[in-house]
C-alpha positions as CSV (number, residue, x, y, z in Angstrom):
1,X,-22.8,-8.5,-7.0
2,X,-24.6,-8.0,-10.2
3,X,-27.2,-5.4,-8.8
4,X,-23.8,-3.1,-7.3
5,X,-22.6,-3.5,-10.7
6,X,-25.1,-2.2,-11.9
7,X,-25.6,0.1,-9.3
8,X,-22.3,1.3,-10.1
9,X,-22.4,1.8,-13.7
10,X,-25.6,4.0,-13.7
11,X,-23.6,6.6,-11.7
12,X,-23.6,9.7,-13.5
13,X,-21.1,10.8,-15.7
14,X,-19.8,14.4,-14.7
15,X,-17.4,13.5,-12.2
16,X,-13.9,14.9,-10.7
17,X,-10.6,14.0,-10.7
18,X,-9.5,12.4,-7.6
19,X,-5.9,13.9,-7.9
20,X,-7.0,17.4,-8.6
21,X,-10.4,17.9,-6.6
22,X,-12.1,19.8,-9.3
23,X,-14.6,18.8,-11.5
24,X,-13.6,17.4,-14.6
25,X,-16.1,16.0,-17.0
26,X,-14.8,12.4,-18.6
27,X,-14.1,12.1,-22.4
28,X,-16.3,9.5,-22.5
29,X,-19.0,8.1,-20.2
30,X,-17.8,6.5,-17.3
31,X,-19.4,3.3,-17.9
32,X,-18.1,3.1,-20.8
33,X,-14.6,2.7,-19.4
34,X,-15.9,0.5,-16.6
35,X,-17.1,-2.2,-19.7
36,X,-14.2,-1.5,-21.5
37,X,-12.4,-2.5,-19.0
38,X,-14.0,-5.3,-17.5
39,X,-14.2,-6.7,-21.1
40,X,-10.2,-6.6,-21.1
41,X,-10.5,-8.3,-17.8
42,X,-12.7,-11.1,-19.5
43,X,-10.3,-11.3,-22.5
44,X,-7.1,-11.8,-20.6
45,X,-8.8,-14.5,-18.6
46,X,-10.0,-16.4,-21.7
47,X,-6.1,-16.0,-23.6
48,X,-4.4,-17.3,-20.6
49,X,-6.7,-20.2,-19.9
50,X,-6.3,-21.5,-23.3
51,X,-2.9,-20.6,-24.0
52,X,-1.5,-21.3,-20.3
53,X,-1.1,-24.9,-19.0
54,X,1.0,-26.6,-16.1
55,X,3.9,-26.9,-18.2
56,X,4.5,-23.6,-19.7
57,X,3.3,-22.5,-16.0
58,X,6.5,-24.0,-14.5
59,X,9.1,-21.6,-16.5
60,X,7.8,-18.7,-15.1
61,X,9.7,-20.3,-12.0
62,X,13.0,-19.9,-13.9
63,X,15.9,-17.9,-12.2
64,X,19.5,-16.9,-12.8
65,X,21.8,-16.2,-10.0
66,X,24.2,-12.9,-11.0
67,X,26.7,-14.0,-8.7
68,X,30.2,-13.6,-10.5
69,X,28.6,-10.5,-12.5
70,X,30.7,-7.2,-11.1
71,X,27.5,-4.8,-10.7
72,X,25.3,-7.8,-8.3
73,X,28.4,-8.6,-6.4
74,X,29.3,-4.9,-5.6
75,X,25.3,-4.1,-4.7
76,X,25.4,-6.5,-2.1
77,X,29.0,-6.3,-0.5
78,X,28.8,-5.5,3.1
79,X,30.7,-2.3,2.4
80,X,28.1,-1.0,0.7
81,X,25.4,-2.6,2.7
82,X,27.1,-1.2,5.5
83,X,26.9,2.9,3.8
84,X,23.3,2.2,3.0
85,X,22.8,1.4,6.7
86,X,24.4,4.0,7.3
87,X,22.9,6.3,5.4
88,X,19.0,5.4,6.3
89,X,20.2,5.7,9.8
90,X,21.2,9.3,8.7
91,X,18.6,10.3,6.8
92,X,16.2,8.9,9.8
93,X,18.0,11.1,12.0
94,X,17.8,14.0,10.1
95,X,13.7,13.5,9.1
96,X,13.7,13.8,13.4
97,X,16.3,17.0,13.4
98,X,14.6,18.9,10.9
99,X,11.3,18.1,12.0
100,X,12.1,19.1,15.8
101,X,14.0,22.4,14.7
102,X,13.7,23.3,10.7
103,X,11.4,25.7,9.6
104,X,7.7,24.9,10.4
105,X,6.2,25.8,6.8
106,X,6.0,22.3,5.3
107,X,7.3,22.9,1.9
108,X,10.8,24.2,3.0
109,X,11.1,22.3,5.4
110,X,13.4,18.5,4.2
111,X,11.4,16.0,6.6
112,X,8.0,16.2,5.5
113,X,9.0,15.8,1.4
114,X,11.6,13.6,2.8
115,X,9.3,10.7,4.8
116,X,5.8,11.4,3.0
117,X,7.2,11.3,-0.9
118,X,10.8,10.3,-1.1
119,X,10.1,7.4,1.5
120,X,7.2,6.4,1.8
121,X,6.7,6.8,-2.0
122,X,9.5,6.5,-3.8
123,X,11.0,4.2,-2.1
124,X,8.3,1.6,-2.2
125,X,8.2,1.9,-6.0
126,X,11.9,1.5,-6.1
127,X,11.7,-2.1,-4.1
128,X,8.9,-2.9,-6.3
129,X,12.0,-2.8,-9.2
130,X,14.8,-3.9,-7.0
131,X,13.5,-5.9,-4.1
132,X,13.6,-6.0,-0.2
133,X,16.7,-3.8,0.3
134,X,14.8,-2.7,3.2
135,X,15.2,-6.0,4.9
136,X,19.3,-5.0,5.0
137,X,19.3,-1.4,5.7
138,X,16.0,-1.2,7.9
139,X,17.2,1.8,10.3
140,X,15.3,0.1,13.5
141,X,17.2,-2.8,13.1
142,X,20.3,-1.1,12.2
143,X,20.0,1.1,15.8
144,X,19.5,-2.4,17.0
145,X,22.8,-3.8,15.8
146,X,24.9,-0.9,17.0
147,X,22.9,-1.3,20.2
148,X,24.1,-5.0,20.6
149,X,28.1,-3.6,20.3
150,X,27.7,-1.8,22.9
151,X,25.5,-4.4,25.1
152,X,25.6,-8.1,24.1
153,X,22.8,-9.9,24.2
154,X,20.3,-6.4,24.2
155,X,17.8,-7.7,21.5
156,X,17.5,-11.0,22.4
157,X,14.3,-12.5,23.4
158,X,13.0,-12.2,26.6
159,X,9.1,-13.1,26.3
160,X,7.6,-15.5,23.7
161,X,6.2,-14.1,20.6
162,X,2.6,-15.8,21.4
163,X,1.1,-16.9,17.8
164,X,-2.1,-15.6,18.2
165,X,-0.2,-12.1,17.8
166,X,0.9,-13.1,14.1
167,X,0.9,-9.8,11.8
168,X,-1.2,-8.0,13.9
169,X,1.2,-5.9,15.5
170,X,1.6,-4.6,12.0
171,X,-1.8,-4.3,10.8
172,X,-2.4,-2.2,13.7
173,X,0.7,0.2,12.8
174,X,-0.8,0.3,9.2
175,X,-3.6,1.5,10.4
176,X,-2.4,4.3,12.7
177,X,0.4,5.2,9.9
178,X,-2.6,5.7,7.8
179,X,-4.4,7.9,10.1
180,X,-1.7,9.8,10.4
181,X,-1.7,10.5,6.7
182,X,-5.5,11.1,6.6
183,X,-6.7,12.9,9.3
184,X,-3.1,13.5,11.7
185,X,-2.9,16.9,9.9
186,X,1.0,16.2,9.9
187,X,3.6,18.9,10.4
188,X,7.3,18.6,11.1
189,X,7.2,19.2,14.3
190,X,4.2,16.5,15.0
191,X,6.3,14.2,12.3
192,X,9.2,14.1,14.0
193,X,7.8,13.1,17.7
194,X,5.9,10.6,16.2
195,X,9.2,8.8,14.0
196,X,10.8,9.1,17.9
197,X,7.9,7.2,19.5
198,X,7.9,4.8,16.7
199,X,11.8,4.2,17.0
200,X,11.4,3.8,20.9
201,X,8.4,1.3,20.2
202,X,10.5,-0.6,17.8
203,X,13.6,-0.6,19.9
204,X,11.7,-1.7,22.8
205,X,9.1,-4.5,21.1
206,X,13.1,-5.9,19.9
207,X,14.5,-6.0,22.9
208,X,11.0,-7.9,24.7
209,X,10.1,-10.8,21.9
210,X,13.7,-10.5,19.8
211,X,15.0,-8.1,16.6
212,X,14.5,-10.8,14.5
213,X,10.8,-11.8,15.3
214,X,10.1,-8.6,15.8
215,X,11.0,-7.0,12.6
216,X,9.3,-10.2,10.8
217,X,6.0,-9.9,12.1
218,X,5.9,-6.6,13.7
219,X,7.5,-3.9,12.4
220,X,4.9,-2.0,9.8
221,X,7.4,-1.0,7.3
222,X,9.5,-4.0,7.4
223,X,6.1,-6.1,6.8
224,X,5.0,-3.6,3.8
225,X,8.0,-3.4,2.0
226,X,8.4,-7.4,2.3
227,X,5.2,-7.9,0.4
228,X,6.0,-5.1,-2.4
229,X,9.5,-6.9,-2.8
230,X,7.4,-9.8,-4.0
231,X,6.3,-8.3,-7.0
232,X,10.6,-7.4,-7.7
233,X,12.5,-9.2,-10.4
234,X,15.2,-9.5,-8.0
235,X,15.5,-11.2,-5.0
236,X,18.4,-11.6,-2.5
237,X,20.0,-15.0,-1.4
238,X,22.7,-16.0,0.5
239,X,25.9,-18.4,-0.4
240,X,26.7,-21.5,1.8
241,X,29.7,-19.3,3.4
242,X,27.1,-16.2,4.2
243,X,27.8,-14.3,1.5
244,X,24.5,-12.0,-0.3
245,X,23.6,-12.8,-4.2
246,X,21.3,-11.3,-6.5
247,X,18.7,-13.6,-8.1
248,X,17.3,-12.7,-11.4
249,X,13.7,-13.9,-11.9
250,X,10.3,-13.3,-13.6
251,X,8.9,-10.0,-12.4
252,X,5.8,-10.8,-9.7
253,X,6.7,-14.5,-9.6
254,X,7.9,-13.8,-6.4
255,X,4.4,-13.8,-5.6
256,X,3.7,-17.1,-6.1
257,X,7.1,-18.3,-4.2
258,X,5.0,-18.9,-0.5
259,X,1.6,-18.2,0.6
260,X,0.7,-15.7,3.0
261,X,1.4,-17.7,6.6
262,X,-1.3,-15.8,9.0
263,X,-4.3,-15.1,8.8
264,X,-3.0,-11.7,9.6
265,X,-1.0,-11.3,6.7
266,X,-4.4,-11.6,4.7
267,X,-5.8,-8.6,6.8
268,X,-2.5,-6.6,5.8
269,X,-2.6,-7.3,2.0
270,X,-6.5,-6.6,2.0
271,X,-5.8,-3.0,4.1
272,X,-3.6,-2.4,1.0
273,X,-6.4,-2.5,-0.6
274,X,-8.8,-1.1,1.6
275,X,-7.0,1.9,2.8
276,X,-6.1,3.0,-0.7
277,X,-9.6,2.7,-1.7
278,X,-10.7,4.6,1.5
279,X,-8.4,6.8,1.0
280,X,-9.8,7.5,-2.5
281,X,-13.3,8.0,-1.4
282,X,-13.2,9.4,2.7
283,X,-14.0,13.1,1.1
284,X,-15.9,12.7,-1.9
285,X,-19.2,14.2,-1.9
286,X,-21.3,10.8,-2.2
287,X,-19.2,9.6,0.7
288,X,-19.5,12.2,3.1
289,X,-23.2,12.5,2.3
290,X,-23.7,8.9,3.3
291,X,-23.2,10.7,7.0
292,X,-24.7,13.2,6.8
293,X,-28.1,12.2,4.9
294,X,-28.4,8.7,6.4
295,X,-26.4,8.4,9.8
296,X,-27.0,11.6,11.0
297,X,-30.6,12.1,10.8
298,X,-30.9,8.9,12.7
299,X,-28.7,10.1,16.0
300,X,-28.8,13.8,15.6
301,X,-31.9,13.6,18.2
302,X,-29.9,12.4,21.1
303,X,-27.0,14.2,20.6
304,X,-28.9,17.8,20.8
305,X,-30.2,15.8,23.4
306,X,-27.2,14.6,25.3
307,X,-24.3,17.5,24.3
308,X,-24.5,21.7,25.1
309,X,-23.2,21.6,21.7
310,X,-24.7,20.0,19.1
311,X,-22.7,21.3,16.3
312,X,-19.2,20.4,17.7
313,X,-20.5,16.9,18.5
314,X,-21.8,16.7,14.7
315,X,-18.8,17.4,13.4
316,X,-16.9,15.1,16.0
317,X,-18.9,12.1,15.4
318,X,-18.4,12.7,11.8
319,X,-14.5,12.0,12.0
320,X,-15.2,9.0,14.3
321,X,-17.5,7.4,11.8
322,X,-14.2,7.8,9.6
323,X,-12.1,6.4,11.7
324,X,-14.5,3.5,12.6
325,X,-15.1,2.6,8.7
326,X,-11.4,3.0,8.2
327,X,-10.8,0.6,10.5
328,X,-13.4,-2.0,9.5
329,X,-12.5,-1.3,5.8
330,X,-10.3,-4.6,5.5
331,X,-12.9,-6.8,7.4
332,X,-15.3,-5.4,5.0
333,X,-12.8,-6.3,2.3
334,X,-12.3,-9.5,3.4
335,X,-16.0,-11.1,3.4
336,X,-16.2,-10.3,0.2
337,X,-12.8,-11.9,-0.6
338,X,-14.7,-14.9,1.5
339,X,-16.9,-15.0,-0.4
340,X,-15.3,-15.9,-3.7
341,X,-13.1,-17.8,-2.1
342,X,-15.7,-20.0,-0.9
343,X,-17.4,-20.1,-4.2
344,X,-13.9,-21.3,-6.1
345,X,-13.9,-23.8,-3.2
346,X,-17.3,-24.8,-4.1
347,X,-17.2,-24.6,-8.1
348,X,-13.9,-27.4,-8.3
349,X,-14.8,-29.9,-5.1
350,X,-11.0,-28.8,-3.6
351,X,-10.0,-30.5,-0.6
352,X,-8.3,-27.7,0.4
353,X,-9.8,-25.3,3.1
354,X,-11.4,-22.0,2.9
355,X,-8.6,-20.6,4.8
356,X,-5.7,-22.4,2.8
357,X,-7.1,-21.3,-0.7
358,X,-7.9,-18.0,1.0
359,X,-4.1,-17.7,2.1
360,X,-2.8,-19.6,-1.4
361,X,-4.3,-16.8,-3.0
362,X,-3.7,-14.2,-0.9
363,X,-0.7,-12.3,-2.4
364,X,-2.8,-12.3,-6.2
365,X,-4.0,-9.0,-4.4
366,X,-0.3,-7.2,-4.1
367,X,-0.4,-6.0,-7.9
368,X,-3.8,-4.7,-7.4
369,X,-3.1,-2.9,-4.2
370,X,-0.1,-1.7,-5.9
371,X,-1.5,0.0,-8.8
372,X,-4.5,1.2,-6.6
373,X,-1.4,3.3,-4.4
374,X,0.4,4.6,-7.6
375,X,-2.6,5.8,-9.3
376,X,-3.7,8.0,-6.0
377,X,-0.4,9.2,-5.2
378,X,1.8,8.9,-8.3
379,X,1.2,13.0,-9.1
380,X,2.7,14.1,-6.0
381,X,5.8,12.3,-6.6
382,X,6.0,14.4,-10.4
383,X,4.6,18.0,-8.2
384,X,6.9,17.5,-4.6
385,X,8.9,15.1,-5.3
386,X,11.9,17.7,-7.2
387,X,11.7,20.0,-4.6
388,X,13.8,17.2,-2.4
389,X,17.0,18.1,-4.9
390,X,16.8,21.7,-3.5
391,X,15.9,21.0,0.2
392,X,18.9,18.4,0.7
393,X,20.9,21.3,0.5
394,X,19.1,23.2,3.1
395,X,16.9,20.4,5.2
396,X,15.9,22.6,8.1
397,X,15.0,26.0,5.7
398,X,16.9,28.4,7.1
399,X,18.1,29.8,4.1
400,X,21.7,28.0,3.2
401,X,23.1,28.9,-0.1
402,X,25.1,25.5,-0.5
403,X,26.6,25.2,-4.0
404,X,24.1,28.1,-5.1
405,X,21.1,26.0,-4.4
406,X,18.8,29.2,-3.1
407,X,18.9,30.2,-6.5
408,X,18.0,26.4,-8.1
409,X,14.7,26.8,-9.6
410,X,12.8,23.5,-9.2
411,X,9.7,22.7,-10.9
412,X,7.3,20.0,-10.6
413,X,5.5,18.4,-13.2
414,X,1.5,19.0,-13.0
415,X,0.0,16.9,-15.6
416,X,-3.3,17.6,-16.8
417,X,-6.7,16.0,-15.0
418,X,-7.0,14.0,-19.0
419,X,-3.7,12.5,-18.4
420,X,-4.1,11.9,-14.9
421,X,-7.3,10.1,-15.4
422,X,-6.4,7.4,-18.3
423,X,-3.0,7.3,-17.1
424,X,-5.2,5.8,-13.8
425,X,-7.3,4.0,-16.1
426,X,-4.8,2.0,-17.9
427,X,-2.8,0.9,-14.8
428,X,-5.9,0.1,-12.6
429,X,-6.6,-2.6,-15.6
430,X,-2.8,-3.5,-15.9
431,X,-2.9,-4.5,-12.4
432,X,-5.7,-6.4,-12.4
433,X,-4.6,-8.5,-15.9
434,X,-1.3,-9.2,-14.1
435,X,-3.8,-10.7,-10.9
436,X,-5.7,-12.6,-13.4
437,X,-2.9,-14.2,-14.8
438,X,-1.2,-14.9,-11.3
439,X,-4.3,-16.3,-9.8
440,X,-4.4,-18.6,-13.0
441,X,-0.7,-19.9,-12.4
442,X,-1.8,-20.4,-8.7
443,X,-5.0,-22.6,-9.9
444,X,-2.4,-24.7,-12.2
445,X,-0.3,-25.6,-9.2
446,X,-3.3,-26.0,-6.6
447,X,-5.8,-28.0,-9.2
448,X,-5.4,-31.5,-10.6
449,X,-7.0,-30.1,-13.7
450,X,-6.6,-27.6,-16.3
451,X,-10.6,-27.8,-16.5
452,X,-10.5,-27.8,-12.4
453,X,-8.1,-24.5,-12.7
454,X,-10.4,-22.8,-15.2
455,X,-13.2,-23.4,-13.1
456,X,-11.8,-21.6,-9.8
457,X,-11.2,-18.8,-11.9
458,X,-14.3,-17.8,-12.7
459,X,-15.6,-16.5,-9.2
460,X,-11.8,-14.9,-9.0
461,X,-12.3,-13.3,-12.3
462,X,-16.0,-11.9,-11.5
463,X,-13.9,-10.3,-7.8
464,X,-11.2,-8.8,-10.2
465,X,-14.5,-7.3,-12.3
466,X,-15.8,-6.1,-9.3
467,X,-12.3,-4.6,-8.1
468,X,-11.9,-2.8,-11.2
469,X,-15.0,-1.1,-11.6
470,X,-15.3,0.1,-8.2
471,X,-11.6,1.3,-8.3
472,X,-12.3,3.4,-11.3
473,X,-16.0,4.2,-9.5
474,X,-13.5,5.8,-6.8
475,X,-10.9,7.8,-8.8
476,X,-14.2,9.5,-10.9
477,X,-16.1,10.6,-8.1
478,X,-16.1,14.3,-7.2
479,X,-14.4,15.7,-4.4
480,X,-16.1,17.6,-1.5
481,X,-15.5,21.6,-2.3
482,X,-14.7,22.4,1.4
483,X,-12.4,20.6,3.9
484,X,-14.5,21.5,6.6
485,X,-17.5,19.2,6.7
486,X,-20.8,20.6,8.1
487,X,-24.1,19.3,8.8
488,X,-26.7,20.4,6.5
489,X,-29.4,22.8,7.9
490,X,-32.1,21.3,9.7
C-alpha cells in the first residue's frame, strides 16, 4: 500500500478537472493536497480516540420522537403520503410519455432532466436530509397496491425468495443502471422503453417472490435510497395503532443502527464506491492508455488475425474491457476492503469473523460513497438542474407557452474549474473524517477495550488514507480530448 501511495503522489501535477474536461493546472501541487489531507485524516483519528470513549459514544444514540409536533404529524399523514404516491406515480408516467413522444433533442425534452438530475440526483441528496421517503411512495410498489384493488392476492408470493439470491438482484440492476449512464448513450426515446421494461420487471419479480421481499432485496432503487436514508437525521417509525412518526436523531447514526445483513449488501455499498470511482476515471487519458499501450499490444495479433476488420474489433474490445472492469470494480474493491479487515481482525485478537467485522463495518463506507457521487455530479445539478422549472411547463417540447414560460429565461450556474476542484477537495476529506469517526463508534461497541478499539482503527484509518488519495488522484486526472477512442498507429 505504501509503494501505490507513493506511486500515486509522484503523479504529475498539470492535471484536468474532472467536471470540466479541460486542462486545468492545480493552485498547488497535487500532492500537496493528497498530504494535507491525509494529515487531516490522521488528526481526526487521533482527537476522536482520545476524546471519544464508550460512554460519550452511547449519546450519539439519542433520539426524539416529533410526534404531537404539527409539521411531523402532517408529513407523514396518509393523505399526504397518499398525494406523494400519487404524484411519483405521475411523474413516472410522464418520464415514459415524454420520452415515447416529446421532442427528441434531450435538453427540451422533461424526461431526461427529469430521471437523470431531478431523480436520480436530487432526490437522493434530498433523502440523505430527510430519510427513506422512497420506502412510502416508491412508484413500483405503489402500481403494485392499486394492482391488489383490483385483484386480491396479485403480489403475493408464489416461489421462495432462495437466500443465496440476497441483494444480488440489486447489485446486478446497479450495475446495468450504471451502464446505462456510461456507455447506454441515453435518449428519451431509449429512456423511456427502458423505465417500461424496468416497471414490467418489477411488477413481475413482485408478483413471483412477494412486493414486500421483493422491493427489500431486489428492487435497485429501493435498496440505494435505503442505504442513503441511513446517513438522514430523520427516520420513520410507526405507533402501536399503525400510525407513521418522525424520529429526530444524530445525523449518520443511522448508520450504525444494524449491520449490513448479506454479503451482498457489502458488494452494493462497495459498487457505490466503485462505480463512482470508475466513473471518474473510465475516460481519462492514463486510463484509456492502460488499453491501448498494455492490453492491446498483447491481443492485437490475433485479432488482425481472427477479424476482416481489425479496426472495428479494436475499438469493440475496447468498450468490453470497460464493461468487464466495471463489472469487477466492486470485487476489486472488496479484497482490498478484505484486506484491512483482516488485518483489524488480526491487530485486536477479535473473536468475531472476517465476514461479521467485514459486514459490522460495512455501512462506514456510505459517507464516503456519498461524497464520492456529489463531488462527480454535484455541477450538473447547479448547470441542468434549473432548466426543470421551465420544462414542467412544457415536458414533451412542443412549444407550450403555459403561464408565459417560453419566454422564462433559465440559467444554470457554471462554477469555475478553481471552485469545482477544492469544493471536491474539502468534501472528499469531510466524508472520509465522518467515516473515521463512525468506524471509531463501531470499534467502541464491537471491542472490550478503548486500547482494543484504537487498535482496529489503525488498518481502517490507513484504508480511509488510501481512499482519499486515490479519490482526489481521480478527480485531477486529465480527461481524454476525443470521445471517440482509437488505437494508436502501429
Amino acid at each position: 500500500m505504501a509503494a501505490a501511495l507513493l506511486a500515486l503522489l509522484s503523479l504529475p501535477h498539470a492535471v484536468g478537472a474532472h467536471s470540466f474536461g479541460t486542462v486545468y493546472s492545480l493552485p498547488i501541487p497535487f500532492w500537496i493536497y493528497a498530504y494535507g489531507a491525509s494529515a487531516a485524516l490522521i488528526v481526526s483519528f487521533a482527537l476522536v480516540g482520545y476524546f471519544v470513549n464508550a460512554g460519550s459514544a452511547e449519546k450519539n444514540f439519542a433520539t426524539r420522537d416529533l410526534s404531537g409536533n404539527s409539521l411531523a404529524d402532517a408529513w407523514v399523514a396518509p393523505r399526504c403520503i397518499a398525494l406523494l404516491r400519487v404524484l411519483s406515480v405521475a411523474g413516472l408516467m410522464l418520464t415514459i410519455a415524454t420520452g415515447l413522444f416529446g421532442a427528441r433533442n434531450a435538453f427540451s425534452n422533461f424526461s431526461m432532466t427529469f430521471f437523470w438530475i431531478a431523480f436520480a440526483l436530487g432526490f437522493t441528496y434530498v433523502t440523505a436530509l430527510i430519510g427513506d421517503l422512497y420506502a412510502s411512495i416508491n412508484p413500483f410498489a405503489a402500481l403494485c397496491a392499486a394492482g391488489e384493488r383490483l385483484y386480491a392476492g396479485a403480489f403475493r408470493a408464489r416461489v421462495p425468495y432462495a437466500q443465496f439470491l440476497g441483494y444480488w438482484p440489486a447489485v446486478a440492476l446497479y450495475f446495468v443502471y450504471i451502464w446505462i449512464e456510461l456507455f447506454g448513450h441515453s435518449q428519451p426515446r431509449s429512456l423511456a422503453y427502458t423505465l417500461i421494461a424496468y416497471t414490467a420487471l418489477n411488477l413481475g419479480a413482485a408478483a413471483v417472490f412477494g412486493k414486500e421481499i421483493w422491493f427489500r432485496y431486489g428492487e435497485f432503487f429501493a435498496v440505494f435510497l435505503r442505504v442513503i436514508a441511513l446517513m438522514a437525521p430523520i427516520e420513520y417509525g410507526s405507533t402501536p395503532d399503525g400510525r407513521r412518526r418522525v424520529i429526530l436523531r444524530q445525523p449518520f447514526i443511522g448508520l450504525l443502527r444494524q449491520p449490513a445483513d448479506r454479503s451482498s449488501l457489502l458488494v452494493f455499498v462497495l459498487f457505490m464506491l466503485s462505480s463512482t470511482a470508475f466513473d471518474g476515471a473510465h475516460e481519462t487519458l492514463p486510463w484509456v492508455n492502460i488499453f491501448w499501450r498494455h492490453v492491446w499490444p498483447l491481443i492485437q495479433g490475433l485479432v488482425k488475425q481472427q477479424s476482416a476488420h481489425p479496426y472495428v474489433a479494436a475499438v469493440q474490445l475496447f468498450y468490453v474491457w470497460q464493461w468487464g472492469t466495471l463489472a469487477l470494480s466492486p470485487f476489486i474493491y472488496l479484497v482490498v476492503y478484505w484486506i484491512f479487515i483482516a488485518l483489524t481482525k488480526r491487530v485486536t485478537g477479535s473473536a468475531l469473523s472476517r465476514r461479521e467485522l467485514a459486514l459490522r463495518f460495512a455501512f462506514m463506507l456510505v459517507p464516503i460513497a456519498f461524497v464520492y457521487n456529489i463531488t462527480h455530479y454535484y455541477t450538473l445539478l447547479l448547470t441542468q438542474g434549473p432548466s426543470l422549472a421551465k420544462l414542467i411547463f412544457d415536458p414533451f417540447g412542443f412549444g407550450w407557452n403555459v403561464f408565459g414560460s417560453r419566454e422564462w429565461v433559465v440559467a444554470g450556474f457554471i462554477p469555475s474549474a478553481g471552485a469545482v476542484w477544492h469544493t471536491q477537495v474539502w468534501l472528499i476529506l469531510l466524508g472520509h473524517i465522518v467515516s473515521v469517526y463512525l468506524s471509531h463508534l463501531q470499534a467502541l461497541r464491537l471491542f472490550p477495550s478503548k486500547a482494543a478499539a484504537a487498535r482496529s482503527q489503525i488498518p481502517l484509518l490507513f484504508l480511509m488514507v488510501l481512499f482519499t488519495t486515490v479519490g482526489l488522484w481521480i478527480l485531477s486526472l486529465p480527461i481524454a480530448t476525443s470521445q471517440v477512442i482509437v488505437p494508436p498507429p502501429q
